[in-house]
N, C-alpha and C positions, 0 to 999 in steps of 0.2 A: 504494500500500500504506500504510496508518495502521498508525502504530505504538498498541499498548498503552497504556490511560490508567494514569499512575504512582501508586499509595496514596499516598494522603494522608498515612500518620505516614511514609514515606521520604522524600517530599519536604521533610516538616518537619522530618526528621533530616539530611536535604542541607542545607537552611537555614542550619539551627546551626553545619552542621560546616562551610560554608564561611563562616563569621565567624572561624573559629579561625586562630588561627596554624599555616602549614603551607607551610616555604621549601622542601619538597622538590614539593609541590604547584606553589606560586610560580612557582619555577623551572621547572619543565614550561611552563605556561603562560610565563611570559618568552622560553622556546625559542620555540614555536609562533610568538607575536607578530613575534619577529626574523625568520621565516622567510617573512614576509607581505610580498614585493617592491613598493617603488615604485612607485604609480601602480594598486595592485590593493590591494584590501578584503578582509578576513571578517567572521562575527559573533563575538558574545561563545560563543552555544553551538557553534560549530564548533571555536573553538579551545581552551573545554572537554575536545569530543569527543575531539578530535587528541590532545591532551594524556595522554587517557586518564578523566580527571573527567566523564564526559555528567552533562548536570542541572546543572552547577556555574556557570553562565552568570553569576551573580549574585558570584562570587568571582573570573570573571574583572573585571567591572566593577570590585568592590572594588580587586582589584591596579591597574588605569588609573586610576583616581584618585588614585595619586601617581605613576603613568608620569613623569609631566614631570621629577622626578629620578631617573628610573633609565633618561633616555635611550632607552625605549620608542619604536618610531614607534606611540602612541596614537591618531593619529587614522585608521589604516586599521583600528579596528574597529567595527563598527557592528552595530545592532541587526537581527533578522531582518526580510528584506526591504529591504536597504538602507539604514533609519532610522537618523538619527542622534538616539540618546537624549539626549543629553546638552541642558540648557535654556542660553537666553539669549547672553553672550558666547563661551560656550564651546563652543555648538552652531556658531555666527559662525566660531569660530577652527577647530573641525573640517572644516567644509565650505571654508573657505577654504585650508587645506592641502591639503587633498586635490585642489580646485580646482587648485594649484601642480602637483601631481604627475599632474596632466591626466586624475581622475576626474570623470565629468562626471554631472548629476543629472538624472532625472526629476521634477522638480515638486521634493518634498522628501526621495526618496528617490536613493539612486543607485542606475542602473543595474546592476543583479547576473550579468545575461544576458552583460553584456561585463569588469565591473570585478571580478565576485568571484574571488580568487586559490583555487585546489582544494589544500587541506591533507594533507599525507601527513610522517603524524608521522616513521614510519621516515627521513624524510630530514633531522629534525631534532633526530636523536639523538647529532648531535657534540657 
């Protein structure tokens, strides 16, 4: 089943709005993230979804780029299809934690069939 292609000025107004500052948004999304177990993955748009934010995939990135001080585990989220976006050292430093926590890769993605964790936000509304 394909979903619906999304208008062009919502998305443009998704855009925008996920540049803004929005710690009730955030924090949604910091829920989700925590709730992604060891050794398991999602993407940036799933834990949008979960969140309740669909489309906002680009705000959860924004938030993971300062992860590293808010104690985040950052590197089980990756891009759809297992990709890890992120360039150079940092893409290095992704796949090798995740490596740690015994996610293992096809070529240059990972494994989604075994490694990707199934989000259910209701469970992460403590």
């Amino acid at each position: 089943m394909r979903t619906p292609p999304v208008p062009q000025n919502l998305k443009r107004r998704i855009l925008k709005d996920a540049l803004r500052k929005n710690e009730t948004r955030d924090e949604a999304f910091r829920r989700i993230i925590r709730s992604v177990p060891k050794g398991k993955v999602s993407t940036y748009g799933k834990v949008a979804a979960a969140a309740g934010y669909p489309l906002y995939h680009r705000a959860v990135a924004k938030l993971l780029r300062n992860a590293p001080f808010q104690g985040l585990p950052w590197q089980r989220i990756v891009g759809a299809g297992g990709e890890i976006k992120l360039k150079g050292e940092a893409a290095a430093e992704q796949r090798f934690r995740l490596g740690m926590e015994g996610v293992k890769f096809r070529g240059k993605r990972v494994n989604m069939e075994i490694y990707e964790h199934t989000l259910r936000s209701w469970e992460t509304l403590k």
